[in-house]
C-alpha positions in Angstrom: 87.6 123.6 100.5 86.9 125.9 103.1 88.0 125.9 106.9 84.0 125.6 107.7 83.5 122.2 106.2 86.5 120.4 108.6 86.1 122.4 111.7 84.4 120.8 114.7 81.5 122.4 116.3 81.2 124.3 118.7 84.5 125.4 120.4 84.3 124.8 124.0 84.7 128.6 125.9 85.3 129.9 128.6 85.8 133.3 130.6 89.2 134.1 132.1 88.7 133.8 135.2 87.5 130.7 136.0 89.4 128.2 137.8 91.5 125.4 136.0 89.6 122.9 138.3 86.4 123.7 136.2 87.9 123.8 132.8 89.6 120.5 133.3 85.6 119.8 134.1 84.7 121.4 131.2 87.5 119.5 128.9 86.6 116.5 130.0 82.5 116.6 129.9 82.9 118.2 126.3 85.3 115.6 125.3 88.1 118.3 123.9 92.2 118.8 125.2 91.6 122.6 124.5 89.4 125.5 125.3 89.3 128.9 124.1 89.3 131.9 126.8 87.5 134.5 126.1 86.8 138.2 127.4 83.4 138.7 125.8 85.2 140.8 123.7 87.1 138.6 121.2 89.7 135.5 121.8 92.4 136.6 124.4 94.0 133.3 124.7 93.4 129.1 124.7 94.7 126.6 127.2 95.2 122.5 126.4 95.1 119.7 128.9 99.3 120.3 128.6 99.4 123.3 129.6 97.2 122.6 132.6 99.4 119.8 133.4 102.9 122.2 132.6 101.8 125.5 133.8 100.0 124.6 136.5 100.4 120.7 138.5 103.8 121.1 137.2 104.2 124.3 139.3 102.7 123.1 142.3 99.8 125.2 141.7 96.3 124.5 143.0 92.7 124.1 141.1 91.6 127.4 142.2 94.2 129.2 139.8 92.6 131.2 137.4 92.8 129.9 133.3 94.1 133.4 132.6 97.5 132.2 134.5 97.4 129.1 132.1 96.6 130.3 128.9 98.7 130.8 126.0 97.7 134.4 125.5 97.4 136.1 121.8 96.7 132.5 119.8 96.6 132.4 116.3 93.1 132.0 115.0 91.6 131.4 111.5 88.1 132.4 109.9 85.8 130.2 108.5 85.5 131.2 105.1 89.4 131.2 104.7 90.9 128.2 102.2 91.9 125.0 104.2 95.1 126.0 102.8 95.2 128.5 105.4 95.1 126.3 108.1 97.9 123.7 106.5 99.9 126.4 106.4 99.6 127.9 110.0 100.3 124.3 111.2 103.1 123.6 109.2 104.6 126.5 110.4 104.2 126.7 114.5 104.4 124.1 117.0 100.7 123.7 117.9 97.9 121.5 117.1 94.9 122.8 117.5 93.3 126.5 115.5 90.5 128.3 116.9 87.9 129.6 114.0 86.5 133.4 114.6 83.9 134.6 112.9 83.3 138.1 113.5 85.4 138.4 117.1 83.1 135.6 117.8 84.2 131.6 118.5 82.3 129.2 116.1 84.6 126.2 115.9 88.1 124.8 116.0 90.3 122.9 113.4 92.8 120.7 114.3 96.0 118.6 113.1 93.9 115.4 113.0 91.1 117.4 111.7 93.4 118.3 108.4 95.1 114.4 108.6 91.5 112.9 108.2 91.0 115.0 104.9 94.4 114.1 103.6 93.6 110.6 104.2 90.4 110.9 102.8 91.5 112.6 99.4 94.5 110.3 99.2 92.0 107.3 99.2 89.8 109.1 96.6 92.6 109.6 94.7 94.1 105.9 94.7 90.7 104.0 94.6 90.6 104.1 90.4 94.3 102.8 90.9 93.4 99.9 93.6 90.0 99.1 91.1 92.4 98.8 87.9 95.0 96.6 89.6 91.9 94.4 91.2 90.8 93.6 87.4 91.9 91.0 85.5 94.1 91.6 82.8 92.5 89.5 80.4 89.4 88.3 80.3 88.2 84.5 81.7 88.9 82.0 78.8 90.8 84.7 76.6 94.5 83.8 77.0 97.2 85.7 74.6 
């Protein structure tokens, strides 16, 4: 499976300038804990509803601090056509949640942790349904007793 069939649609973006006020606006309209900053010239960083809360209430910082202050500069990004394997692994191995998708220097989506748990789930209940169906049957049939 490929990274485009699990990621969500669209990514929520955002310049770096803008104040934290208004992407806490735009987090919470769009329904998302994460945005993706943007220069118009490719990703240059992403910022959660954490970091907003760590990096700047935590600091005593104000709403009109720029996201670029915020961010978490340089993030780690996937492409859609790479093998969900891809993301697993990027997961597995750094302490974040959340993977933008680039297509082309270009934001299209985003793949998270719960993203890749819902497909786990969903192939491990593919995978035990025959099992659950077999033990449901009876062993022998009605009026057939060995």
């Amino acid at each position: 499976m490929k990274i485009r069939e699990l990621m969500s649609t669209p990514a929520v973006v955002v310049p770096p300038f803008i104040a934290v006020r208004d992407v806490a606006k735009h987090m919470d309209y769009s329904g998302v804990g994460c945005v993706v900053v943007s220069d118009g010239q490719g990703v240059i960083g992403v910022v959660t509803d954490r970091d907003l809360a760590l990096r700047v209430l935590a600091r005593g910082s104000d709403g009109d601090t720029p996201v670029s202050r915020a961010m978490t500069t340089d993030p780690v990004t996937v492409r859609p056509d790479e093998d969900l394997d891809i993301a697993f692994d990027v997961l597995r191995r750094h302490p974040f949640r959340r993977l933008p998708v680039v297509d082309g220097g270009v934001v299209i989506g985003m793949v998270t942790v719960d993203d890749l748990l819902l497909r786990v789930h969903q192939v491990t209940t593919d995978l035990l349904r025959p099992v659950a169906s077999a033990i449901n049957e009876p062993q022998h049939p009605a009026g057939h007793l060995e």
